[in-house]
MIFI-46385 format. One line per field, with one value per residue (C-alpha): residue number from 0; residue in three letters; x, y, z. Coordinates in steps of 0.25 Angstrom, whole numbers, plus 2048, in hexadecimal, padded with zeros to 3 digits. Example, Ala and Ser with C-alpha at 12.3 -4.5 7.8 and 13.67 -1.06 7.14 Angstrom:
2
i = [0, 1]
aa = [ALA, SER]
xx = [831, 837]
yy = [7EE, 7FC]
zz = [81F, 81D]
% end
This chain:
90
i = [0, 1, 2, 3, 4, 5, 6, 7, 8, 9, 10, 11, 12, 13, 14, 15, 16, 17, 18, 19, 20, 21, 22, 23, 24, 25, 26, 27, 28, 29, 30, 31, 32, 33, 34, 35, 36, 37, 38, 39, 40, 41, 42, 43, 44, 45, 46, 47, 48, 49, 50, 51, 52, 53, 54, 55, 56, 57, 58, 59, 60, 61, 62, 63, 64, 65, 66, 67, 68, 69, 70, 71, 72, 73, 74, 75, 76, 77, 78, 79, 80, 81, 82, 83, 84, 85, 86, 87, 88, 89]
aa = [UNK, UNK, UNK, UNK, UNK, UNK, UNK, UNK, UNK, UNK, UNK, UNK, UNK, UNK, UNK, UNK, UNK, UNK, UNK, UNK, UNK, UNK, UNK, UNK, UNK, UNK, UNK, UNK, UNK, UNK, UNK, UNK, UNK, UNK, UNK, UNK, UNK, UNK, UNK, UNK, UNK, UNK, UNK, UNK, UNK, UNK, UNK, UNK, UNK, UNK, UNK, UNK, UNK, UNK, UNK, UNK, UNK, UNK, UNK, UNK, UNK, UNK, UNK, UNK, UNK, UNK, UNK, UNK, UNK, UNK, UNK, UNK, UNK, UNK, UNK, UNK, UNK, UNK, UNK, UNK, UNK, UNK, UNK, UNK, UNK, UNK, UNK, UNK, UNK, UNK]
xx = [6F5, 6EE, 6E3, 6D6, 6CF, 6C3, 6B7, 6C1, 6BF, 6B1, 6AC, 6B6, 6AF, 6A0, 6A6, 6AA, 69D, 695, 69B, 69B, 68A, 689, 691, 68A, 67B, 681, 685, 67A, 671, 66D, 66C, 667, 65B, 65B, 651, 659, 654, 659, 666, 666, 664, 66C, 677, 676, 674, 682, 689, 683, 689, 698, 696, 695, 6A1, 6A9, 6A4, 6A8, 6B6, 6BB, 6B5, 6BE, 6CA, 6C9, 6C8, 6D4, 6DC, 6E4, 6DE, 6CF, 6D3, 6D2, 6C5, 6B6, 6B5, 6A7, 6A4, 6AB, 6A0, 696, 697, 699, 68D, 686, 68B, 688, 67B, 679, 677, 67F, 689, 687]
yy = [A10, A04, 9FF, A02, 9F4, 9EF, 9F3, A01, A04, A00, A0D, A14, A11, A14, A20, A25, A22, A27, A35, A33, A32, A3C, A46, A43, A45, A53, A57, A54, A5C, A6B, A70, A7E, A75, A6E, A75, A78, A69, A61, A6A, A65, A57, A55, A5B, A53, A46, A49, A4C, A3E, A38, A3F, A3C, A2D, A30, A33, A28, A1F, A23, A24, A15, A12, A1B, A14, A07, A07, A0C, A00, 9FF, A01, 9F4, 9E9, 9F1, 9E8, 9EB, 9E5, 9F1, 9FD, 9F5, 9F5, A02, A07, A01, A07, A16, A12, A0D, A1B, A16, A1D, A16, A11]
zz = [1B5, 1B6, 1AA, 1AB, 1AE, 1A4, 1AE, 1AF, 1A1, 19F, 1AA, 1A2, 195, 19C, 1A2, 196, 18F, 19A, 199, 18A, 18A, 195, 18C, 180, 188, 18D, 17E, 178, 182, 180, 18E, 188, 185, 196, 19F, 1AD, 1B2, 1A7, 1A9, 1B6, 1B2, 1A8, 1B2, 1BD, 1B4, 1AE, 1BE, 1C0, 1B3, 1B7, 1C5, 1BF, 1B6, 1C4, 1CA, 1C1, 1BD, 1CD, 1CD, 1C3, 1C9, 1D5, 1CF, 1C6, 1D3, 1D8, 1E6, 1E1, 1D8, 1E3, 1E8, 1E4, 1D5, 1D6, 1DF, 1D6, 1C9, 1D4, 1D7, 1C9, 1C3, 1CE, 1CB, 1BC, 1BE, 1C5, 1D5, 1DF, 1E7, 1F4]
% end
């Protein structure tokens, strides 16, 4: 299996932090405590974060396959700053 490049590791790295702050906000919420719309919030907030977390990692699937390596990797950082930033793609 082919090595992960630099830019490969570094979304891994933000991956993992991502999901790593999004679990901590869930942990440390008492839903008992969250009226029904700040339930519904907080859900769709974190179908948001995971849908990102998809995103990202079948960038990065697609990226490490050799054909996708001769493909623009100025698009594939474009695009991904784009979904990180929270924009949808075009």
């Amino acid at each position: 299996m082919k090595k992960p490049t630099e830019q490969q590791q570094r979304i891994n790295t933000w991956i993992e932090r991502l999901e790593l702050q999004a679990t901590s906000l869930i942990t440390g919420t008492n839903i008992d405590e969250l009226s029904a719309k700040e339930r519904v919030d907080l859900a769709i907030k974190v179908m948001n974060q995971l849908q990102r977390f998809i995103a990202l990692r079948q960038q990065i699937e697609v990226a490490s396959q050799p054909a996708a390596a001769t493909a623009s990797d100025g698009a594939l950082i474009t695009d991904l700053m784009r979904q990180m930033r929270g924009e949808g793609t075009e």
